[in-house]
Structure formats: C-alpha cells, structure tokens
N, C-alpha and C positions, 0 to 999 in steps of 0.2 A: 209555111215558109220558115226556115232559119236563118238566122245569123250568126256568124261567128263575134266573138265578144270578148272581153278578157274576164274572168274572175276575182274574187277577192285573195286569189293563191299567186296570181298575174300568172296562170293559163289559158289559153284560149280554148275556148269552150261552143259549142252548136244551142242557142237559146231560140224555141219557138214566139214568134211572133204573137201564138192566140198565149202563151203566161204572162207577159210584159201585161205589168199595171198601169205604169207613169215609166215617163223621163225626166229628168228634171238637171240643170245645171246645176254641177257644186264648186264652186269657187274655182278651186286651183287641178281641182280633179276632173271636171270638166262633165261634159253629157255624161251620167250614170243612166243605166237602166235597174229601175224598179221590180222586180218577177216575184213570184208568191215563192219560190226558189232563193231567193240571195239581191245579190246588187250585180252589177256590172259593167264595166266601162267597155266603150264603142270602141273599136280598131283606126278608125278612118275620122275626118273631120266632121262637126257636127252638124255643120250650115244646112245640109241638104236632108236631114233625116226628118222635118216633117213633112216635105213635099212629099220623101219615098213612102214613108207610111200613111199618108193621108187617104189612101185607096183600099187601105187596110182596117180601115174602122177607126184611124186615130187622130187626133183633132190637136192643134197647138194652142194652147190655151194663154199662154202670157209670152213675155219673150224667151225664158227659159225653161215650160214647163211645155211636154204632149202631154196626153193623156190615151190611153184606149178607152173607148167611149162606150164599148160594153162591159168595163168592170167598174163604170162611176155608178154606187151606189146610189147618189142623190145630189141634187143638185139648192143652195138657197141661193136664192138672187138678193136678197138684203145685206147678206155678208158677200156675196159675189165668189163664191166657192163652190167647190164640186167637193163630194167623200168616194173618196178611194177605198174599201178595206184591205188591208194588207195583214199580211202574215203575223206583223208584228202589233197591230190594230188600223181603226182608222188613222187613215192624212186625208187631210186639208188641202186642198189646190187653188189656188187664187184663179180665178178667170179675167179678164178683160175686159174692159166694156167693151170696145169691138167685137168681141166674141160670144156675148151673152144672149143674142137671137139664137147665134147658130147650136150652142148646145141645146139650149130649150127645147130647137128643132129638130136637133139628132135623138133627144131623150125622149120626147114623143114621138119620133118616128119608130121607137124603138120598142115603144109599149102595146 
C-alpha cells in the first residue's frame, strides 16, 4: 500500500507502507514519517493514523510515537524502549506502560 506524503523538497511523493520505520510527533511540524528513504510529513490530520495502520503491522507506542513493529530491532523493558535502526543509526522509542504487554506480544509473536 501507499501513501501519498509530502517531502523534505514539500512535494508530494507515493511512500510504501512496508519502508516506514516510526512516526513520531515533532513540535510545530507535526506527524513526520520515519522511512529508511528520508522524512515526511502526512497530507491529512493525524488523529486517525494509528487506527489506519494498526492492521498493517504498526502499533502506537506513546501518545506521539507508531512504530512498525517488524523494523523494532529490540525491545528493553527496564528502560521501557523499543530500537529502531535507521539509515541514519539506531533511535530510541519510549513505550508506555499500557503498552508494554502488547509489544512483548507482538515481538514474540514475531519470532
């Protein structure tokens, strides 16, 4: 599946679904997407982008962070973070405590 998305050029671009790493809120910029590609900002509001992708393999991890939950390298539960590696190296993702069963779950379901 694609999305249309904006760029770091502000063109709108077709970004597949399986390169997206993370999403994550930046201040003033708003929902960015993550891809082993670049960055990219959403077209549309953000409210609803983890329900649409939650059937897609991606999980909301805090209030401002998804994650696709087949590029989390690893998971510590003492620091309560996921590793992402990215293009640029690992990031760090906070998780939630309400959410700390469910990745456990998704990551052994995964293995």
């Amino acid at each position: 599946m694609m999305l249309s998305l904006v760029d770091s050029n502000g063109d709108v671009c077709l970004v597949s679904i399986q390169d997206m790493v993370y999403l994550q809120m930046n201040g003033r910029e708003g929902l960015q997407f993550y891809t082993d590609n670049g960055i990219y900002k959403a077209l549309t509001a953000t409210k609803d982008w983890a329900t649409f992708l939650q059937d897609k393999g991606f999980l909301q991890l805090d209030r401002g962070t998804i994650v696709n939950v087949k590029k989390v390298a690893a998971y510590n539960s003492e620091l309560r973070v996921v590793t992402v590696p990215t293009s640029e190296g690992n990031v760090l993702l906070p998780v939630a405590e309400k959410v700390q069963r469910q990745i456990k779950k998704l990551l052994l379901a995964r293995e």
